[in-house]
C-alpha positions in Angstrom: 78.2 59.8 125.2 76.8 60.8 128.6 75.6 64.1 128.7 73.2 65.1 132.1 72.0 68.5 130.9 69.5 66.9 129.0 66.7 65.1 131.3 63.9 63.5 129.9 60.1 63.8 131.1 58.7 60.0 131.1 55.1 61.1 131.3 54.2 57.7 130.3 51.4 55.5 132.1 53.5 53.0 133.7 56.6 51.0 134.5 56.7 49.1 131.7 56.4 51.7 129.1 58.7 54.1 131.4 61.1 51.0 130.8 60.7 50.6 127.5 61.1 54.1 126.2 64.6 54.5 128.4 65.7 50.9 126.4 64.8 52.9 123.3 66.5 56.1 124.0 69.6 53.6 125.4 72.2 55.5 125.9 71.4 59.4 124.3 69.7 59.7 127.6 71.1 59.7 131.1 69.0 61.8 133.4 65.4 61.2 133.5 62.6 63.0 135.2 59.4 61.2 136.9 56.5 63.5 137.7 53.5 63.1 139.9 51.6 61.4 137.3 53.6 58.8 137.1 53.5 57.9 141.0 50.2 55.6 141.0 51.3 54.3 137.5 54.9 52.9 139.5 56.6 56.2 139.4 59.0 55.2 142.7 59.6 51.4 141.0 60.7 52.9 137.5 62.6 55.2 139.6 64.6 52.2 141.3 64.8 50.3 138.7 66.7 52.6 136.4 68.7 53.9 138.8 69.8 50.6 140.5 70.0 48.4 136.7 70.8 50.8 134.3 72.4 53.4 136.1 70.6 56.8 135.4 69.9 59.9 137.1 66.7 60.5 138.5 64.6 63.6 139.1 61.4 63.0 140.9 59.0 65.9 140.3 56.8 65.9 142.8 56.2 70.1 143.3 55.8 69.2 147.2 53.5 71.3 149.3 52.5 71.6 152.5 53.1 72.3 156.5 56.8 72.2 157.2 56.7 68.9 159.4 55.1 67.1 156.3 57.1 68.4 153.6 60.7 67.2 155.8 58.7 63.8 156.5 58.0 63.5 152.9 61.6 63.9 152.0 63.1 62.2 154.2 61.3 59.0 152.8 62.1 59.7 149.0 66.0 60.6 150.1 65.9 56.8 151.1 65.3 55.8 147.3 68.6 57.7 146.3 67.2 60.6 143.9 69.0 63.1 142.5 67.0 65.5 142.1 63.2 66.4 144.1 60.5 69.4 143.8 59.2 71.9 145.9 57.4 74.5 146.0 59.7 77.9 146.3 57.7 79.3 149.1 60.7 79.5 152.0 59.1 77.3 154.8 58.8 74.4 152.1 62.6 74.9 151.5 63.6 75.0 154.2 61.4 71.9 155.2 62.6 70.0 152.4 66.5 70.7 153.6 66.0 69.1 156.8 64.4 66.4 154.9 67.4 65.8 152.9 70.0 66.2 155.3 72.5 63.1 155.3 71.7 62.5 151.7 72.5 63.7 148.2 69.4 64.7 147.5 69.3 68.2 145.4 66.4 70.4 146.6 64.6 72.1 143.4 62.2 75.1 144.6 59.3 75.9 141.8 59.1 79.6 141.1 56.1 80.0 138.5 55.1 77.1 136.5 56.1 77.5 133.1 52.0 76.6 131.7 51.1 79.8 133.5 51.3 83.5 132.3 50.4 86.4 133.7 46.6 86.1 133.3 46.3 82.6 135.2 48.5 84.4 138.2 45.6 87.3 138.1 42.8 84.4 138.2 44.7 83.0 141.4 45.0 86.5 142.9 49.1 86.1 142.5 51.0 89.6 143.6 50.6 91.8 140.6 53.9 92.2 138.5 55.8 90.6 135.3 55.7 87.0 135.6 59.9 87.9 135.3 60.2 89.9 138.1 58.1 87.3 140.4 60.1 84.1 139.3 63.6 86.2 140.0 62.2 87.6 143.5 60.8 83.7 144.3 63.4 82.6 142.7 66.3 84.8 145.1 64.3 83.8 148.5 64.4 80.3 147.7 68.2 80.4 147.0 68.3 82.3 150.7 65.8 79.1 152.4 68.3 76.8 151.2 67.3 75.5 147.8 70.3 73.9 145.5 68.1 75.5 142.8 65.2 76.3 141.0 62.8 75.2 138.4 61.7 78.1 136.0 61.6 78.6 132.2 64.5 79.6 129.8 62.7 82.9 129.7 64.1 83.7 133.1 67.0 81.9 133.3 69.4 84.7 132.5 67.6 86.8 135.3 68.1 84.3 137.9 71.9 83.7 136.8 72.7 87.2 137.6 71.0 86.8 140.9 74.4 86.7 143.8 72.4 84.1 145.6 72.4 82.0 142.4 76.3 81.3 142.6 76.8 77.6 143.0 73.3 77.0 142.4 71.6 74.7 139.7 68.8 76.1 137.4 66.6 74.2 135.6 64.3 74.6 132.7 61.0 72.7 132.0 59.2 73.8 128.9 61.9 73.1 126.0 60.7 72.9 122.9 63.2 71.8 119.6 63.1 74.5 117.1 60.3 73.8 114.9 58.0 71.8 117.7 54.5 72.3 119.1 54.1 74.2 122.2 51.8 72.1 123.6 50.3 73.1 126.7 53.5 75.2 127.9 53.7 79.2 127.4 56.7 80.0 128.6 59.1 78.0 125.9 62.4 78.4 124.4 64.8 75.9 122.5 67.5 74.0 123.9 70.0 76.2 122.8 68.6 79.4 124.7 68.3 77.6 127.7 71.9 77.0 127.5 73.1 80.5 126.6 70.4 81.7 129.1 72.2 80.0 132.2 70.4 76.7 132.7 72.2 73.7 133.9 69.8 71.1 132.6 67.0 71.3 129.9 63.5 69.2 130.9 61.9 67.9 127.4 59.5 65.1 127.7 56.6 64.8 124.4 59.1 66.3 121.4 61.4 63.3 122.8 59.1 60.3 124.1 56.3 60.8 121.4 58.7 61.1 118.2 58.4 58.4 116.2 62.2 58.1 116.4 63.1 58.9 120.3 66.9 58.0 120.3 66.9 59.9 117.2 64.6 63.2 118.9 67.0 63.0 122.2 70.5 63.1 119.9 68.8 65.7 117.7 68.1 68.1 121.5 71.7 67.2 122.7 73.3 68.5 119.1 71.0 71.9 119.5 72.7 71.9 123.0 75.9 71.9 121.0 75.5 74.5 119.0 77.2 77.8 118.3 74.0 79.5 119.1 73.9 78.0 123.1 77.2 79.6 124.7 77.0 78.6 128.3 77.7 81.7 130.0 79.2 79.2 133.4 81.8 77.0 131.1 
């Protein structure tokens, strides 16, 4: 019943109710990501514990910036709580940072191109290079395949961009803002449904509210992985 493309946001407050949700999701759910506002709340215990007692995958979110010799530090130390999956930013020191970091483990290095909560006016307001948010996520998205990233983070908007990229051969792309057809945005702009991720070119799908604040969220992860089934989300890799 296993299937990893689907990873789960636990933006809960703590262990416990990190814990609980995954015992109510049970087994529709075997990837699960654990962002930065989890990490005071327990983030790296929930981490452990899932991964050590009920045998998930884990992708720790923590969009890591900073000097090179910090970022490979910082690395280095979560590759020793055996992660799947970490964050960086795409800028290529940070890449390349992180890969030292990693080295020796199985730790996948995930570079951040554009946050998927940002459009074009927000990259004007922080004095981004000018440009479709497109064309800057695909050029980020390109120089962080070249530092060394395994992949990238970006929205299903750009996935299909950033497949055809020849530095994206082998690599993983991932896709935060999924929404289920019918749900509430939210806070994200940049959306798409779990089926155009797929067809798109994205490995895995990251979905946290639709799925941890349905009233049902066994029920709201098997409804995701059927839409990941479905005629209309031809994987262009498979």
């Amino acid at each position: 019943m296993q299937d990893d493309r689907l990873i789960v946001a636990l933006d809960v407050a703590n262990v416990l109710d990190g814990l609980a949700m995954a015992e109510k999701i049970g087994d529709a759910v075997s990837f699960y990501k654990i962002g930065l506002g989890m990490l005071t709340g327990g983030g790296l215990a929930l981490a452990n514990e899932l991964k050590a007692e009920h045998g998930k995958r884990i992708f720790l979110d923590m969009k890591l910036f900073d000097i090179g010799a910090t970022v490979e530090a910082a690395v280095r130390g979560f590759a020793r709580y055996d992660i799947d999956f970490l964050t960086v930013h795409g800028d290529p020191h940070v890449v390349r940072a992180a890969r030292a970091g990693a080295e020796g483990s199985n730790l996948k290095i995930l570079a951040v191109t554009i946050l998927t909560s940002l459009d074009r006016g927000d990259l004007d307001a922080g004095c981004m290079k000018a440009g479709s948010v497109a064309d800057l996520v695909t050029e980020r998205a390109g120089r962080a395949f070249e530092a060394g990233a395994h992949g990238v983070i970006a929205s299903a908007q750009e996935a299909a961009l950033i497949r055809a990229l020849p530095q994206a051969e082998g690599r993983l792309i991932v896709t935060p803002g999924i929404r289920p057809t019918g749900a509430e945005h939210d806070d994200q702009k940049r959306t798409a449904t779990p089926a155009q991720a797929i067809a798109d070119g994205a490995d895995h799908i990251v979905i946290g509210r639709p799925v941890w604040m349905h009233p049902d969220p066994r029920a709201a992860a098997l409804a995701v992985r059927a839409e990941m089934d479905s005629p209309q989300a031809r994987h262009p890799n498979v």
